[in-house]
C-alpha positions in Angstrom: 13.5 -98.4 55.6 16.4 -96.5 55.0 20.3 -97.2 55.1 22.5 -94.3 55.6 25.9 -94.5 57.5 27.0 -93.5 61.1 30.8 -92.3 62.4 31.2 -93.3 65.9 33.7 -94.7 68.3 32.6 -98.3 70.4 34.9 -99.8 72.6 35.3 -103.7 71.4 36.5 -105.8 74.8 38.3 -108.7 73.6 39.4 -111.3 75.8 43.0 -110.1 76.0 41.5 -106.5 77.3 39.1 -108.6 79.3 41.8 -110.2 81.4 44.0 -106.9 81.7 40.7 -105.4 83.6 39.8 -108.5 85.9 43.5 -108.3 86.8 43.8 -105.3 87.5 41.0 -105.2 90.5 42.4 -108.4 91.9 44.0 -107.8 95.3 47.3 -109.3 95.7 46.0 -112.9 97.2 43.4 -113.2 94.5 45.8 -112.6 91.8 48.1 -115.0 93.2 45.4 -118.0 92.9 44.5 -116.6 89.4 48.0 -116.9 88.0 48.8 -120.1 89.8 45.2 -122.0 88.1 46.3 -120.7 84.8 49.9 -122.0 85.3 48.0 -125.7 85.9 46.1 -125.3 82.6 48.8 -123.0 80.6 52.2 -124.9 80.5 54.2 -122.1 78.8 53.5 -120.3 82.2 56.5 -121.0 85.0 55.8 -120.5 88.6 58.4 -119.7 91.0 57.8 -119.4 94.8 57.8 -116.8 96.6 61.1 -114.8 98.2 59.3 -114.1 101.2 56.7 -115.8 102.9 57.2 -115.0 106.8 54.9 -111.7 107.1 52.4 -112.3 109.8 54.7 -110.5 112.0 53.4 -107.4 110.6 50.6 -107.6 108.1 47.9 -107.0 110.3 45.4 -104.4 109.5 45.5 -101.5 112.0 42.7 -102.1 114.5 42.5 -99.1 116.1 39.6 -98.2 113.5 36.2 -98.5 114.0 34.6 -100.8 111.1 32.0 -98.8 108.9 30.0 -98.7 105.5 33.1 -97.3 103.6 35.2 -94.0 103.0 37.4 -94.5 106.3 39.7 -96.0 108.0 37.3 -98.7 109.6 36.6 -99.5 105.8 38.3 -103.5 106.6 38.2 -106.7 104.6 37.0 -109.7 106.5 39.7 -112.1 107.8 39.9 -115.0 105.1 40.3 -117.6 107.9 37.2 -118.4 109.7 35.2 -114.5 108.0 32.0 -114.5 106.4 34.0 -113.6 103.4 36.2 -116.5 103.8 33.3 -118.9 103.5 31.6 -117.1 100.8 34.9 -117.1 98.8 35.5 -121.0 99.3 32.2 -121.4 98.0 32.8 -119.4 95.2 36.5 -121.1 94.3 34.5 -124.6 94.4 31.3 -123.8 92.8 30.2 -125.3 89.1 30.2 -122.2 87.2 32.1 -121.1 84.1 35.3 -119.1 84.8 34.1 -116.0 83.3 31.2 -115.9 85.8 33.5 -117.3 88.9 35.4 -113.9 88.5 32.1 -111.8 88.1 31.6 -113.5 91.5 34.8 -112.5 92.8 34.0 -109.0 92.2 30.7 -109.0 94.0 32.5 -110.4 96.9 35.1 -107.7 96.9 31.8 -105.1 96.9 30.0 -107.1 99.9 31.0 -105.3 103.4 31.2 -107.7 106.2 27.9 -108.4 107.0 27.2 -109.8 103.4 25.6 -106.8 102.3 26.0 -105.7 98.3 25.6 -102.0 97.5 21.9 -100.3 97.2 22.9 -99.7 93.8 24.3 -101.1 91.0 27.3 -99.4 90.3 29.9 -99.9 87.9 28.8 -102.3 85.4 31.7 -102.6 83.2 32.9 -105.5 85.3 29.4 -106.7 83.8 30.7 -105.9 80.6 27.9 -103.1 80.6 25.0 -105.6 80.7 22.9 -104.9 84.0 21.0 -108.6 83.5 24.8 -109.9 83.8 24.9 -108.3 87.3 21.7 -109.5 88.0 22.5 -112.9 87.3 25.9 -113.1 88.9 23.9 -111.5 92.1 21.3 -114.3 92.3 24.3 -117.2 91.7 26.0 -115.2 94.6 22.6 -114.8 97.0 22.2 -118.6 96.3 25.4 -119.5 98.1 25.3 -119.7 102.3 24.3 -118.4 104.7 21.2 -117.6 103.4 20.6 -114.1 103.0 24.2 -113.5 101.9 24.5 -110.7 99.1 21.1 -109.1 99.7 20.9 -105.1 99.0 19.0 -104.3 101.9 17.4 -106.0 105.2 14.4 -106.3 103.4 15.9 -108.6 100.8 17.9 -110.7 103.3 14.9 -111.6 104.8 13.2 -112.5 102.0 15.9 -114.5 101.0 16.0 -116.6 104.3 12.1 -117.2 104.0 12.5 -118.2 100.6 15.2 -121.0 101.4 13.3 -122.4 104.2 10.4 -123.1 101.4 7.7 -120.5 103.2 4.6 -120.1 101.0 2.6 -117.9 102.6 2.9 -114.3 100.7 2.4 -112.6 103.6 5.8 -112.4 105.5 7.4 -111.7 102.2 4.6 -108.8 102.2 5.5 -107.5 106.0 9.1 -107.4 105.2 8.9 -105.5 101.1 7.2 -102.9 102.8 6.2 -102.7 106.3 9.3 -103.6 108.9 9.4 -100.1 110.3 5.7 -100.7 111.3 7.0 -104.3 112.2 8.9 -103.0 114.7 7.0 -100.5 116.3 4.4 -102.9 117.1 1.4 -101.5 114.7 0.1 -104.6 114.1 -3.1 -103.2 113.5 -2.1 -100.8 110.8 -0.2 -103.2 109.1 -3.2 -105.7 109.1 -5.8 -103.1 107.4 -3.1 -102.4 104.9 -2.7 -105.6 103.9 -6.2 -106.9 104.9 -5.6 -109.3 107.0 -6.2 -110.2 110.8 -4.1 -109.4 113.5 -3.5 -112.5 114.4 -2.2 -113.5 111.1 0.3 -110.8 111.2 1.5 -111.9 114.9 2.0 -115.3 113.4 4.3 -113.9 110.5 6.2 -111.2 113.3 6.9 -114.7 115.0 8.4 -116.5 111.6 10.1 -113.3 110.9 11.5 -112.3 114.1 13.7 -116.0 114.2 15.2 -114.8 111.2 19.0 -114.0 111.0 19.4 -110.0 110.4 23.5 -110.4 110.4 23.8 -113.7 108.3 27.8 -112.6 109.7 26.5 -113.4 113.0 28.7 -116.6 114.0 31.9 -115.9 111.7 35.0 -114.3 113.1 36.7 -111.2 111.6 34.5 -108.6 113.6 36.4 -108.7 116.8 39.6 -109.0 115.8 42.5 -107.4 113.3 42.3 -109.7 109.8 45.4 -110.9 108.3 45.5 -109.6 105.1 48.6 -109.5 102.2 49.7 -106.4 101.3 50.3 -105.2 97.6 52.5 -102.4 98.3 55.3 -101.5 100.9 56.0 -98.1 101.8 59.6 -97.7 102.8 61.1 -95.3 104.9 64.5 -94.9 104.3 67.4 -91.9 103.8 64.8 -89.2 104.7 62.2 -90.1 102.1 59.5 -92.5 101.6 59.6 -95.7 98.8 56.9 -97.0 97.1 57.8 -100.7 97.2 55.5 -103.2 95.4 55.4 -106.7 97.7 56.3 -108.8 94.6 58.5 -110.7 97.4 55.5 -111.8 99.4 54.0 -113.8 95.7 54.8 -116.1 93.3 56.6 -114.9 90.2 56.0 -116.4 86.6 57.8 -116.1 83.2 57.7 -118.3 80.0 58.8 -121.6 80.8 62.2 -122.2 78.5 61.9 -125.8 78.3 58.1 -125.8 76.5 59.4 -122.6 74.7 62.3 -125.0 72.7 59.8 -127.6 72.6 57.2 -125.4 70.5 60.2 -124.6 68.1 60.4 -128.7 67.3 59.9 -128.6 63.8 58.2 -131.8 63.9 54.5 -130.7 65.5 51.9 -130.9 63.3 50.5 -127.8 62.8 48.0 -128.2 65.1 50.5 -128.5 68.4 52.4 -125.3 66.8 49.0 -123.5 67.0 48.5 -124.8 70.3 52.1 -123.7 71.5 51.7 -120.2 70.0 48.3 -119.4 71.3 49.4 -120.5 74.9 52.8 -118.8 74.4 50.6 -115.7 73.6 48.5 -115.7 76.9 51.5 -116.5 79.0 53.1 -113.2 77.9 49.9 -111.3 78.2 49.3 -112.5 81.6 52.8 -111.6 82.4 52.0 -108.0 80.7 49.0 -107.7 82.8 51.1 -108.2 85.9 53.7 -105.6 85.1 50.8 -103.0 83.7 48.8 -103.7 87.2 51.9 -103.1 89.6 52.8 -99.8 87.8 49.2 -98.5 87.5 49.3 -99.2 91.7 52.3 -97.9 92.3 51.2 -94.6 90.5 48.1 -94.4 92.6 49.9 -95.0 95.6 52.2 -92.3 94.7 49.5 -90.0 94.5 48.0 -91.1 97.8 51.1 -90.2 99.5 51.6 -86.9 98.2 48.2 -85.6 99.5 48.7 -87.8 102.6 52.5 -87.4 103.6 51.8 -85.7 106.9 49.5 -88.9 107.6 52.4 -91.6 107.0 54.8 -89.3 108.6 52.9 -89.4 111.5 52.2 -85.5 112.4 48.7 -85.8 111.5 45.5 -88.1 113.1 43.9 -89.0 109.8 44.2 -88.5 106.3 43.4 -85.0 104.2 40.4 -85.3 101.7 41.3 -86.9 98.6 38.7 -88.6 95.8 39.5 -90.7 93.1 38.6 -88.2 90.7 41.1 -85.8 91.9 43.4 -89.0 92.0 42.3 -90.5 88.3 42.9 -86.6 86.7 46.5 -86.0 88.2 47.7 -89.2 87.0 45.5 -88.5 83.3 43.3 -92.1 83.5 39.9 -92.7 84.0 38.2 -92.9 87.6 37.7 -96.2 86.7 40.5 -97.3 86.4 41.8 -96.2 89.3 38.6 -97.4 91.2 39.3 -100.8 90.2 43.5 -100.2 91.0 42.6 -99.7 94.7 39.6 -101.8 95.2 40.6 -104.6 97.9 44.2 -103.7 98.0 45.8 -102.7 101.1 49.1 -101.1 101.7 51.1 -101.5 104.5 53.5 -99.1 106.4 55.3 -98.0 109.7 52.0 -96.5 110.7 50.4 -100.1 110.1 48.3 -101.6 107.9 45.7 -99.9 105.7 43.2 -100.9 102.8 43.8 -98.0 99.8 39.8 -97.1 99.7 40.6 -95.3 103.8 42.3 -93.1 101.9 39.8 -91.6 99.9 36.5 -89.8 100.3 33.8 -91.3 99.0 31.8 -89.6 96.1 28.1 -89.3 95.6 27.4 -88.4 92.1 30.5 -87.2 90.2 33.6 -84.7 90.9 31.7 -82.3 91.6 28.6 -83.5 93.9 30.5 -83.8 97.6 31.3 -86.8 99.7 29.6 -89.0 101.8 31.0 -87.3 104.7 29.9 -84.0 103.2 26.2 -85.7 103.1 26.5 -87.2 107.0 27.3 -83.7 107.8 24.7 -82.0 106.5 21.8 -85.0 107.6 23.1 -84.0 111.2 22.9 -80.4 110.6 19.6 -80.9 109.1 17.5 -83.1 112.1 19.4 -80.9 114.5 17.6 -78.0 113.2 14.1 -79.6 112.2 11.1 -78.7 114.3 10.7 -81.3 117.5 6.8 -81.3 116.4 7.5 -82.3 112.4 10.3 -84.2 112.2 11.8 -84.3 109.1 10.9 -87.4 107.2 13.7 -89.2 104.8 12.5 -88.2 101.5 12.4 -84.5 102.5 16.0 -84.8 103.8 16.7 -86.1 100.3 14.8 -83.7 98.8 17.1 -81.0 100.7 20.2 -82.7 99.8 19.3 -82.7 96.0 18.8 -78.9 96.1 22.5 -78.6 97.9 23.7 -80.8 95.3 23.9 -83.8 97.1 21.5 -86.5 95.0 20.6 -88.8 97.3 17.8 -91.8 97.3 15.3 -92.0 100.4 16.6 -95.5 100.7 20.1 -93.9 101.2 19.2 -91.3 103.3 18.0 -93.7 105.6 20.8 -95.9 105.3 23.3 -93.1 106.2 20.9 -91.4 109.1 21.1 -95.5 110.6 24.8 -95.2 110.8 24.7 -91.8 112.5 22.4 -93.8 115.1 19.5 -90.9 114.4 16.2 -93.0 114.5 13.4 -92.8 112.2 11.0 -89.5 111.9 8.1 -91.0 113.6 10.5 -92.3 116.7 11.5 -89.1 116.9 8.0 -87.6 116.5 7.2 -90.1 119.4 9.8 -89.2 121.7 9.1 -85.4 121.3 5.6 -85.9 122.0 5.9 -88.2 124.9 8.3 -85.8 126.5 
């Protein structure tokens, strides 16, 4: 054993740090239902109504969009009234948890797409305070909640989850749908039967439990057929020849340090324990309030930037927006990607063009600044399987394999995902087709 001493740097989140952060990557309606629960339990926090409350008239996300897995302008939150989101939220507001891990909920919700679906991968986990069994823990809270198979990271997991809450037993379902659902729905029963050594009949039995099974626990909420109402967190203002960044501070409440329980804390006759009391909720009060102000101009910056790279967009002489990332975004204003990850996350701005959520304006990243974008990788999958040889198909993991010597790291499992959106089937469909032709 030996002691010797070590110069580094470790970042130390307190909880004053803690709350600037969850703040900042609330969109405008969550923050509003944050403030007003710590104004019930804070009294040095005043509320004030809103200015403005008559927006319907024009808050409605634009619709002419087509909904997809992220990076455009399809990229929409579910409607809070009557959305799978909607539910899942009001489960999440009312359920028995400590606050800490209600927000860590939160933020999983605002990473679930509309048909309930977390991310393949774990992401950023500083909302986890860095500890991946946090995430995990927060994930199985949120996979708990209904309908069943909500906040599974694949198909395969949904439908695990769903046979798990109806209390099946028998391993073998959970077996057919870990590893074999392409075969599943090809209708090799047989292959799956010698792989798993059973009989046929036994995996016709579990294709039957399986097939009742809800793929799209979304299936039954509204949201996907029409524009949600959403509030927006910035305004952008055309007026005198120029555009305005306006925040929509008008459209929430507003808060300062109540005056009455501030002269009450200054009563010299408290005992020492009420002035403690008074000057650590006088503290958070202010924070809060500093948090607000922080959060607006950090949004405002970023929306700046969007609309420098994307004037001809909100001017109108162009179709859709230029390629911008966050990284180019995060080192123009000199902040971390991170920070301005969690500035746009679930935030939506609205303008003359419409309405629009701040993540359509960006193209999503793979592995770093310098890796390409999702759209770079869609491109090259098609270019890819539109050259591959009709009689060897190209399989997933060697399209991967490909992409990772282009510089575009991806995982079979996304491959696949992003090939299912291009509505390319599988390499042994294609195979099939080719050969049946």
């Amino acid at each position: 054993m030996k002691i010797h001493l070590e110069q580094g740097q470790k970042l130390v989140m307190n909880q004053q740090m803690t709350m600037a952060i969850e703040m900042l990557q609330m969109d405008a309606q969550e923050l509003d239902t944050y403030l007003q629960e710590l104004a019930l339990e804070n009294p040095m926090l005043e509320i004030h109504p809103p200015k403005e409350t008559g927006i319907q008239s024009w808050n409605t996300v634009s619709a002419n969009h087509s909904a997809d897995d992220g990076g455009s302008l399809g990229e929409l939150r579910a409607a809070a009234d009557g959305s799978l989101k909607g539910e899942v939220r009001e489960q999440i507001v009312t359920a028995h948890v400590p606050e800490l891990m209600r927000r860590e909920l939160l933020y999983l919700l605002g990473e679930m797409d509309a048909q309930g679906y977390l991310p393949a991968d774990t992401g950023d986990l500083q909302a986890f305070f860095g500890d991946r069994q946090r995430y995990e823990n927060a994930v199985a809270v949120l996979q708990s909640m209904d309908p069943p198979g909500v906040g599974a990271r694949s198909l395969s997991e949904r439908l695990c989850l769903q046979l798990r809450r109806r209390g099946v037993t028998d391993e073998l379902p959970y077996q057919i749908c870990r590893g074999h659902l392409e075969a599943l729905a090809r209708g090799q029963w047989n292959l799956i039967a010698k792989a798993l050594k059973v009989s046929k009949s036994q995996v016709l039995e579990a294709q039957a439990l399986i097939l009742t099974l809800e793929a799209r626990p979304s299936n039954g909420f509204g949201g996907s057929g029409t524009a949600p109402h959403v509030l927006p967190d910035v305004e952008l203002v055309w007026q005198e020849g120029q555009f305005h960044v306006v925040p929509a501070d008008r459209y929430m409440h507003s808060y300062n340090v109540d005056a009455f329980y501030t002269k009450m804390a200054q009563d010299p006759s408290l005992t020492p324990e009420e002035q403690a009391y008074f000057r650590s909720k006088t503290a958070q009060a202010k924070w809060a309030i500093q948090c607000v102000d922080r959060r607006r101009e950090t949004l405002c910056a970023c929306v700046e930037g969007i609309l420098e790279r994307q004037y001809d967009f909100f001017r109108g002489t162009a179709d859709t927006p230029v390629s911008l990332t966050m990284t180019e975004l995060a080192e123009q204003m000199e902040v971390s990607v991170s920070t301005v990850s969690r500035a746009v996350r679930g935030k939506y701005l609205t303008c003359r063009r419409g309405t629009f959520p701040l993540s359509a304006f960006f193209a999503k990243e793979i592995n770093g600044p310098d890796s390409g974008t999702r759209q770079d990788a869609l491109d090259t999958i098609k270019q890819l399987i539109a050259g591959e040889s009709p009689d060897d198909p190209l399989s997933d993991r060697v399209i991967a394999e490909r992409l990772t010597a282009q510089g575009l790291q991806l995982s079979r499992r996304t491959v696949a995902k992003y090939r299912e959106s291009l509505n390319i089937p599988s390499a042994a469909v294609r195979r099939g087709r080719n050969q049946s032709s």
